[in-house]
C-alpha positions in Angstrom: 115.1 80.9 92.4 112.1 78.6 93.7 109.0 81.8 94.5 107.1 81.1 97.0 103.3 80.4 97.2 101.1 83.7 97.4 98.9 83.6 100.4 95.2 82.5 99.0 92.2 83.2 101.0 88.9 83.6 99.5 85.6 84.9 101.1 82.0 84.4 100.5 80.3 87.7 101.8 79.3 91.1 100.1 82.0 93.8 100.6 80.6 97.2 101.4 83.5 99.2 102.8 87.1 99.1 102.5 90.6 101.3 103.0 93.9 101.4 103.9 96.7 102.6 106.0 100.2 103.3 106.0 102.8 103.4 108.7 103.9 106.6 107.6 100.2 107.8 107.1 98.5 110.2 108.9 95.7 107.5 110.5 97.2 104.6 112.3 96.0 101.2 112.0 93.5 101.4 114.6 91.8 104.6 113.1 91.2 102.8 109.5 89.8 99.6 111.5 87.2 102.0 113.5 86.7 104.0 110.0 86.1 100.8 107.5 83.3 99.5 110.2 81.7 102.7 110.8 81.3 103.4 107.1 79.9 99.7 106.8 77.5 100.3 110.0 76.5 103.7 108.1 77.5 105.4 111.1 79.7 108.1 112.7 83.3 106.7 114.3 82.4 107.7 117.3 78.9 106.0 117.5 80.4 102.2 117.2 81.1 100.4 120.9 84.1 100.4 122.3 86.4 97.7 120.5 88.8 97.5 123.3 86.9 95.3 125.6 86.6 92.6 122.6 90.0 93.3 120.5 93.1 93.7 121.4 94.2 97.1 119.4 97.4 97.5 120.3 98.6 93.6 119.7 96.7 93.8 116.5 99.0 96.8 115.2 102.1 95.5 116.8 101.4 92.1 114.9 100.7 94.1 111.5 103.5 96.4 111.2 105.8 94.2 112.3 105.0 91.2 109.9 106.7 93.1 106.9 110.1 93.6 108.2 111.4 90.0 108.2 111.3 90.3 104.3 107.9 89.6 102.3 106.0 87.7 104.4 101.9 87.9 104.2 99.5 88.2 106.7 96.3 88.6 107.0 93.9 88.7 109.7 90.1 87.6 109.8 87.7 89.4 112.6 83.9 88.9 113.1 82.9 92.3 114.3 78.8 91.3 114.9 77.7 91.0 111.9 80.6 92.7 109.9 83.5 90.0 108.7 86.7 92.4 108.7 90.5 91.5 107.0 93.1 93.1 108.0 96.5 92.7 105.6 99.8 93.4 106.8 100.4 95.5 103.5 97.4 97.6 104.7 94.3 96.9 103.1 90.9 96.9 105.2 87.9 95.0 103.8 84.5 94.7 105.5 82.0 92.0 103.9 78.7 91.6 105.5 78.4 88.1 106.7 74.7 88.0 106.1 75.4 88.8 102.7 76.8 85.8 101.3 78.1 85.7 97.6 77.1 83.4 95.0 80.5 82.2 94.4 84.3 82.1 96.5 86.4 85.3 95.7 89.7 86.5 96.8 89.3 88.2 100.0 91.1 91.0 98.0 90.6 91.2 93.8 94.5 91.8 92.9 95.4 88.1 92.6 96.6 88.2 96.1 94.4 87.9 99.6 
């Protein structure tokens, strides 16, 4: 059986906060988002501004946790949050880079092999 492609996506900014979520969990997708960028701002959760007059939230975690039930498809999503570059993977992961922050060389947007 031909196995497809993996998804590969590389980035070229510092990473200084990252997470996860589960369906099942006890934060929802939303939450970790708000918590990765906080951490990364150094600040409390409640502190950062509203994201709901610049992001969509709830098409951003119907889009996620849907993407996995058609079988093993990948998807990640890419948001500039000022000056915070933020991925979002449909198995979960949260990874915040600072854009200012550039790296000397490309690296997987996440270090298992896979984006």
């Amino acid at each position: 059986m031909k196995r497809e492609p993996e998804l590969a996506l590389y980035r070229s900014c510092s990473v200084v906060s990252e997470t996860s979520y589960t369906r099942e969990g006890g934060r929802t997708l939303t939450q970790a988002l708000v918590d990765a960028v906080a951490e990364a701002e150094g600040v409390a959760p409640t502190e950062l501004p509203s994201l709901y007059g610049s992001l969509d939230l709830d098409a951003l975690t119907a889009l996620l946790t849907n993407s996995g039930e058609a079988g093993d498809d990948e998807l990640l999503l890419a948001l500039r949050m000022g000056r915070w570059n933020v991925f979002v993977s449909s198995d979960g992961r949260i990874r915040v880079c600072d854009a200012t922050d550039e790296t000397p060389s490309l690296e997987p947007i996440f270090d298992d092999g896979t984006s």
